[in-house]
N, C-alpha and C positions, 0 to 999 in steps of 0.2 A: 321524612320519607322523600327520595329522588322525584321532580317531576316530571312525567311526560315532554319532549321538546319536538316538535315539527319545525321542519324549514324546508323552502321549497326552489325549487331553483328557477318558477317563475318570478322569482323576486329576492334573488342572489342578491349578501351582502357586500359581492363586489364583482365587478364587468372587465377586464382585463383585454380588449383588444389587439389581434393582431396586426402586424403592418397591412394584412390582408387577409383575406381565407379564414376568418374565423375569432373566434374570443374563449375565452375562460372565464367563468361564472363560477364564484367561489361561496363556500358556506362555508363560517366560522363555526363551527362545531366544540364546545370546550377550549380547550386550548390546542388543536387542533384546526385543518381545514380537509374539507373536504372539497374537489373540484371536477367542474363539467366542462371536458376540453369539446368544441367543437369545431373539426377542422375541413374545412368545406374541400370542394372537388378542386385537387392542383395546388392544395398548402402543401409547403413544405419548411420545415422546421431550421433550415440554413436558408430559408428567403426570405422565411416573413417572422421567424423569432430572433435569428441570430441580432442581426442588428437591432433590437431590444436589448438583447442579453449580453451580446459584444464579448462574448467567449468563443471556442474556438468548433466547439460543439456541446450538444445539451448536458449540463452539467447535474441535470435533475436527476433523482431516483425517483422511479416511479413505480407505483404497485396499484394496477386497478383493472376495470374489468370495461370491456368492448360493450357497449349497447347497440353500435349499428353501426354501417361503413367498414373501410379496410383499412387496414394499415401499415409499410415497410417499416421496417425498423434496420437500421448499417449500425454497426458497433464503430468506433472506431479500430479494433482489434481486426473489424474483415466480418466479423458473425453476421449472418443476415438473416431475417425472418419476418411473415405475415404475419399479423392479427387481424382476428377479423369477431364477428358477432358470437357472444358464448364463450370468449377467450378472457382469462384470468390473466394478467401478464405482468413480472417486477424486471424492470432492465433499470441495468447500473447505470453510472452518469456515466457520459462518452459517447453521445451516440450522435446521428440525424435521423430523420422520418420524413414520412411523407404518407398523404393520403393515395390510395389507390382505389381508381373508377370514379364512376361517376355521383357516388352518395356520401355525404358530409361522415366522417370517421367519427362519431361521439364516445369519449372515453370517460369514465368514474375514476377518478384517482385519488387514492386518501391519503398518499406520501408523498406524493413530487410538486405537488404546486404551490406550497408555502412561496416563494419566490419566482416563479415561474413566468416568463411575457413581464419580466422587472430587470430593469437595467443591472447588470450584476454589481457586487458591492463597490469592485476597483471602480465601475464605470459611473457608479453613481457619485463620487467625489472629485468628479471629470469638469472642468465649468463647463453649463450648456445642460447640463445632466436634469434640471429641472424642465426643461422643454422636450425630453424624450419621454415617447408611450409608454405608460405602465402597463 
């Protein structure tokens, strides 16, 4: 018989920091993660992840649901759109973001933060790569 598993994300098995504005608080779930973006008032995802991630925009997919805060999303295609609290949302990789107003944008995501605020693969074999934020 399967057991019961609780995790909580007072005490995430892992803290991922942004250059600023925010972290990622992850739970390893099966083989699987599941993650708690929280991006405070004036992140933005080409200021304070890019140079983490040292691609040219967010390369993540991501599928998860808004708990509080706002959020712009730019494709790089031109698409543009809010989320906001109550919103279920999957965007492809290619994008930027940024939080809008003045309350921290907390998002659920159980597909895009496997790597996510982690130097991407090419830049991790970069010398120096061991001194960048995870």
């Amino acid at each position: 018989m399967a057991k019961m598993l609780i995790q909580r994300f007072s005490s995430p098995d892992e803290t991922r920091p942004f250059i600023d504005k925010g972290r990622l608080e992850v739970l390893r779930v099966g083989d699987g993660i599941v993650g708690r973006g929280i991006f405070e008032p004036g992140w933005r995802w080409s200021k304070h992840v890019k140079p983490i991630a040292q691609t040219a925009s967010c390369e993540a997919a991501h599928s998860g649901y808004v708990l509080s805060g706002r959020m712009r999303i730019l494709m790089d295609d031109g698409q543009e759109s809010e989320i906001a609290p109550g919103d279920y949302v999957t965007i492809p990789p290619g994008h930027d973001a940024w939080t809008v107003g003045n309350e921290p944008c907390v998002l659920l995501d159980v597909t895009g933060y496997a790597d996510y605020a982690r130097p991407s693969r090419d830049a991790a074999d970069r010398p120096g790569a061991e001194h960048r934020a995870h």
